[in-house]
SEZA-364394 format. One record per residue: x, y, z of N, C-alpha, C, O in turn. Coordinates in pm, whole numbers, padded with zeros to 5 digits, always signed. Example, Ala and Ser with C-alpha at 12.3 -4.5 7.8 and 13.67 -1.06 7.14 Angstrom:
% SEZA-364394
+01319-00569+00780+01230-00450+00780+01320-00330+00780+01424-00332+00846;+01285-00225+00708+01367-00106+00714+01290+00003+00787+01341+00114+00804;
This chain:
% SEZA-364394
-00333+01712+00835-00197+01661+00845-00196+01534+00929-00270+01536+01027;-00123+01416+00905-00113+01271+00941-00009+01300+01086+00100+01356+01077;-00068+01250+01216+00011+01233+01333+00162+01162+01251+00194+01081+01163;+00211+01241+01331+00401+01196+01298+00409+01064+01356+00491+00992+01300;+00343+01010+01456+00296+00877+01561+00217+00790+01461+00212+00670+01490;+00153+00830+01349+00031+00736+01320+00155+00630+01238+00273+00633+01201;+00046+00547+01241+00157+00399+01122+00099+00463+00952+00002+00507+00890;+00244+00429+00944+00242+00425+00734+00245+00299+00721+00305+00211+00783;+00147+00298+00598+00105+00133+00518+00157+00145+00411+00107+00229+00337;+00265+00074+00366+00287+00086+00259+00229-00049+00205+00226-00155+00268;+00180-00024+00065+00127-00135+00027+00138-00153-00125+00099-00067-00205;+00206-00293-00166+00263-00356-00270+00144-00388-00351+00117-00506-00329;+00075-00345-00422-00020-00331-00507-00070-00462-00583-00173-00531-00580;+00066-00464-00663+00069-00608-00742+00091-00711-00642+00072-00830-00663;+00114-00682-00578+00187-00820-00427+00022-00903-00422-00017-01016-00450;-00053-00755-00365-00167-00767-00289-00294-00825-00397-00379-00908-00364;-00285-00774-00501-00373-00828-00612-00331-00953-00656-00433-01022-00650;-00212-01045-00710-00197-01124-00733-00177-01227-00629-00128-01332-00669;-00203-01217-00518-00215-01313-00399-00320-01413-00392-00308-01517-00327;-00471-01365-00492-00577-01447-00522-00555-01506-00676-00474-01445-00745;-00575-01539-00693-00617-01615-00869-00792-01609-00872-00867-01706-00868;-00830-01465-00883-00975-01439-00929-00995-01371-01078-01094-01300-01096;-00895-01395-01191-00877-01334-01255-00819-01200-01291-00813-01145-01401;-00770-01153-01158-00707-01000-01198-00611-00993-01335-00584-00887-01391;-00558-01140-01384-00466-01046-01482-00538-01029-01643-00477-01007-01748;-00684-01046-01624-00688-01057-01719-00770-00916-01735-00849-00908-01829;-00756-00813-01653-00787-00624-01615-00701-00597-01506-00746-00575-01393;-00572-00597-01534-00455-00539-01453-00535-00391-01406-00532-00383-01283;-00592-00294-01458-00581-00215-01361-00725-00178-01312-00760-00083-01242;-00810-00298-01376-00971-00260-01300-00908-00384-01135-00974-00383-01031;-00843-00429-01143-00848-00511-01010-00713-00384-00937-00692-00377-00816;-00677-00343-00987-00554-00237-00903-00727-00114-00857-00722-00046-00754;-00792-00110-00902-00903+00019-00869-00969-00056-00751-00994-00019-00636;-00986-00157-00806-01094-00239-00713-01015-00254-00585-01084-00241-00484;-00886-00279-00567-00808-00219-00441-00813-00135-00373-00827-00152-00252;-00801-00003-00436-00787+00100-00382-00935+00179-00354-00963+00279-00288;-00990+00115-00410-01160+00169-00336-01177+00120-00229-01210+00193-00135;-01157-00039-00209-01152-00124-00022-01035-00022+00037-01080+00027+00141;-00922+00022+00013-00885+00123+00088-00936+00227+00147-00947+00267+00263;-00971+00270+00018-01067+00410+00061-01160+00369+00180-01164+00414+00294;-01209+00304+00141-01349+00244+00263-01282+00206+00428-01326+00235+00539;-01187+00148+00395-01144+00090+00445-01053+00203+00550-01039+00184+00670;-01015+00284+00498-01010+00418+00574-01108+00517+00667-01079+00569+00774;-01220+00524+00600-01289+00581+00652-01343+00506+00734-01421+00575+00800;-01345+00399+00768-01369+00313+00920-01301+00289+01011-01336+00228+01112;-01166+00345+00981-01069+00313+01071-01120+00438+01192-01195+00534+01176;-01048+00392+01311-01050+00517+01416-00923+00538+01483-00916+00617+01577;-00834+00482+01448-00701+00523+01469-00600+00597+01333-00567+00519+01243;-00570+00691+01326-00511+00732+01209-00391+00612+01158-00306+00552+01224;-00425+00609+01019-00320+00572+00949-00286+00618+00820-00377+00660+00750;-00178+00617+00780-00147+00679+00621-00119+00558+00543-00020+00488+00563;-00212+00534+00449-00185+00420+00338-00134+00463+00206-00200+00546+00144;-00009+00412+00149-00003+00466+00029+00052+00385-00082+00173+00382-00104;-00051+00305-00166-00073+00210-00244+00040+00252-00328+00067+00371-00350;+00121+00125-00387+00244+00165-00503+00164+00076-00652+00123-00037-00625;+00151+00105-00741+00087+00077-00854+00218+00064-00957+00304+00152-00960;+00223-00051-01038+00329-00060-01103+00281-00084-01261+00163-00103-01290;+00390-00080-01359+00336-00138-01477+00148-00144-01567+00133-00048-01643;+00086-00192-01564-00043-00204-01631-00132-00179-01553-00235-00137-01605;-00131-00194-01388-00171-00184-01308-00209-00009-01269-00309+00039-01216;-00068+00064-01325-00112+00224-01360-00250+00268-01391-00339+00328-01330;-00238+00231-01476-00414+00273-01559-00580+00279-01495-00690+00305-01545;-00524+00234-01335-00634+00187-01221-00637+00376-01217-00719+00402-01305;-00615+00436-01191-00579+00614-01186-00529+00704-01298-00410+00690-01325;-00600+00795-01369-00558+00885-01442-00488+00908-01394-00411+00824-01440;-00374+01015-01255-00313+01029-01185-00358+01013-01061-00471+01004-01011;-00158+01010-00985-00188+01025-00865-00294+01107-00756-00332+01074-00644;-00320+01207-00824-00411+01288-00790-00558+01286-00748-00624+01347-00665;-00587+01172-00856-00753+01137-00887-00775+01065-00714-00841+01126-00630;-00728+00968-00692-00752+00909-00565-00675+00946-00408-00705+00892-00302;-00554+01065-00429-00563+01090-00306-00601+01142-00234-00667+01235-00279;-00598+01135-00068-00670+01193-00025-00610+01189+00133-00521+01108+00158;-00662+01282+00242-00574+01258+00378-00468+01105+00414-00345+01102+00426;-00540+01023+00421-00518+00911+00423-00461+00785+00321-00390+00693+00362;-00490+00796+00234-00442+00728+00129-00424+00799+00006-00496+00863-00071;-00272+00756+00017-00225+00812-00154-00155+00674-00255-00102+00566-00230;-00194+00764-00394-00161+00620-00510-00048+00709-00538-00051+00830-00560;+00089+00600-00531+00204+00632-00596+00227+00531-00729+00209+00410-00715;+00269+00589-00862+00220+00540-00971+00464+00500-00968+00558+00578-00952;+00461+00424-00980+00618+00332-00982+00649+00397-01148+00591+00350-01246;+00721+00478-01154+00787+00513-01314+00876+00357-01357+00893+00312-01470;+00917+00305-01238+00978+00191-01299+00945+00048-01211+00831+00007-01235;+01006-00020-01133+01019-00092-01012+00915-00045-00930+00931+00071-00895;+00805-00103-00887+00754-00116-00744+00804-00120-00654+00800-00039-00562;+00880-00243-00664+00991-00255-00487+01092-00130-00516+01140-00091-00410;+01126-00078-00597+01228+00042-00569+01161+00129-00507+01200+00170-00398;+01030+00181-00574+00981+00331-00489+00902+00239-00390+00889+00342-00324;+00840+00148-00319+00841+00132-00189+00939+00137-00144+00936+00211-00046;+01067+00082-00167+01182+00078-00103+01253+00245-00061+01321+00282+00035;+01195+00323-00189+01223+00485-00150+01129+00533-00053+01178+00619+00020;+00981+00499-00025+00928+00585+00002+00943+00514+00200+00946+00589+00297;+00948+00385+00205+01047+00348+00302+01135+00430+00390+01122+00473+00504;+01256+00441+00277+01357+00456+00367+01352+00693+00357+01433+00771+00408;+01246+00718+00286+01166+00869+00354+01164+00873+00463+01222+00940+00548;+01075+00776+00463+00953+00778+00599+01046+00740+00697+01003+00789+00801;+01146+00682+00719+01211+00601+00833+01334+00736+00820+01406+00742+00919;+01356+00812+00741+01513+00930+00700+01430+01054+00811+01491+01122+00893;+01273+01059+00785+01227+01145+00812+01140+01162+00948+01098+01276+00969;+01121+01098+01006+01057+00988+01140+01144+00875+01150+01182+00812+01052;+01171+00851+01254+01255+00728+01308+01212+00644+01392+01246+00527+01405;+01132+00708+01453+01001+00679+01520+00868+00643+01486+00796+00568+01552;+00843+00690+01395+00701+00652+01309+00702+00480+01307+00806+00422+01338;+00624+00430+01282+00576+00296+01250+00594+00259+01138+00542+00355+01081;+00628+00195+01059+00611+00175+00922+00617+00003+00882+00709-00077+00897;+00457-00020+00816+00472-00178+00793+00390-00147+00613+00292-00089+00566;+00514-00233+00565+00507-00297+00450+00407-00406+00416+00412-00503+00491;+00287-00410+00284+00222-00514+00278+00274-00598+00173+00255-00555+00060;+00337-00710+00184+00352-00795+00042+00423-00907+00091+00454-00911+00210;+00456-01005+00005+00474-01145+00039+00586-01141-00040+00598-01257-00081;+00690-01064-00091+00806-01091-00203+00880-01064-00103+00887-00956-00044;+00954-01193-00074+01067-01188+00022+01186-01137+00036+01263-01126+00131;+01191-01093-00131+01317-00989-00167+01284-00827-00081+01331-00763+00013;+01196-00819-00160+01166-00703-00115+01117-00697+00100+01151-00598+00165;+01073-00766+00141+01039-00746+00296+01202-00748+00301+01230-00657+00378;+01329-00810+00254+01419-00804+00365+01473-00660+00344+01533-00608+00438;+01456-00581+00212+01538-00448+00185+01528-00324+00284+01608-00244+00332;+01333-00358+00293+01250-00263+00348+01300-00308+00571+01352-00225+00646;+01260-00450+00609+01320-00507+00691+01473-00413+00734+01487-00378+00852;+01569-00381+00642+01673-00356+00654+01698-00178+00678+01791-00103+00707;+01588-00171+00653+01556+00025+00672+01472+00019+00827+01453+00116+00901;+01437-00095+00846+01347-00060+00986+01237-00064+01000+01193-00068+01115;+01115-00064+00849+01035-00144+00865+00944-00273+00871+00982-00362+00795;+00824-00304+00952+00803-00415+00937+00679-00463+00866+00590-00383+00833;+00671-00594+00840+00614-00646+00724+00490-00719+00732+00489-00777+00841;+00401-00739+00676+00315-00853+00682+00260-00874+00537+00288-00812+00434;+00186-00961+00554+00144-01029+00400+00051-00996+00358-00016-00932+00438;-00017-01014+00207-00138-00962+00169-00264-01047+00267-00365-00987+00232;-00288-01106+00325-00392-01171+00399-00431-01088+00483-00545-01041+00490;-00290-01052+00589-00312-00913+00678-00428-00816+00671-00516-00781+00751;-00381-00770+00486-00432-00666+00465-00580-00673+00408-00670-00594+00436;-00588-00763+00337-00715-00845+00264-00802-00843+00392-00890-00758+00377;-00809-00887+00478-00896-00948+00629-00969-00813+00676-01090-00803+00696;-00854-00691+00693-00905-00579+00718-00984-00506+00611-01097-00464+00636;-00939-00494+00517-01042-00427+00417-01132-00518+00365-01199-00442+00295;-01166-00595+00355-01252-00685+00331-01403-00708+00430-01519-00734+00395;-01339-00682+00566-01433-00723+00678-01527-00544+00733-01476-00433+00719;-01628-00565+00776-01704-00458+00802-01614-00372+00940-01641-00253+00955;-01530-00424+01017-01449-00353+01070-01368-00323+01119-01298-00356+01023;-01273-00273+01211-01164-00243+01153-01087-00374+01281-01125-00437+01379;-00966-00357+01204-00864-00490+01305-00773-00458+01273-00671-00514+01312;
């Protein structure tokens, strides 16, 4: 079970993949996998608990048979039936309905969406943030 204290990551999937121009759109959901494996990793190096839970939208789905296949203590794939920014925006204003106290930072650069989430109480940073940490051998 995730400390009620630890920070939730919510993280904008498509935000975070289309922030480079390395070709992701041309395998929407082998570059949504290729995400969520630097998570995975990227978890298991951490030493402070955190709960990450990647939102996957549109074509980008297909990175996961289901939600199921990749979760795990720490990181879960929420598959968006419609809108991305809606179910971050739901799973948001959960986490903040349900802990008020908890931490909660949003990853993505769509300014629509940081002010909704902003407006529930959590806070934001950009895909670079998040890129730097999973990317690098450790943790920051």
């Amino acid at each position: 079970m995730t400390d009620a204290r630890s920070v939730l990551i919510v993280v904008d999937a498509a935000n975070v993949v289309g922030s480079r121009p390395d070709g992701w759109w041309r395998d929407r959901g082998g570059a949504a996998r290729r995400l969520l494996v630097k998570l995975a990793r990227w978890q298991e190096r951490l030493d402070e608990p955190r709960e990450v839970i990647a939102v996957l939208e549109g074509a980008a789905r297909v990175a996961v048979a289901d939600e199921q296949e990749v979760n795990s203590h720490h990181l879960q794939v929420v598959l968006a039936d419609g809108s991305g920014d809606d179910a971050i925006v739901g799973i948001v204003a959960e986490a903040v309905e349900t802990n008020s106290d908890r931490p909660v930072r949003v990853v993505t650069a769509d300014r629509g969406l940081r002010a909704r989430v902003e407006a529930l109480g959590a806070g934001t940073v950009g895909p670079r943030w998040l890129l730097d940490r999973i990317e690098s051998p450790g943790e920051r």
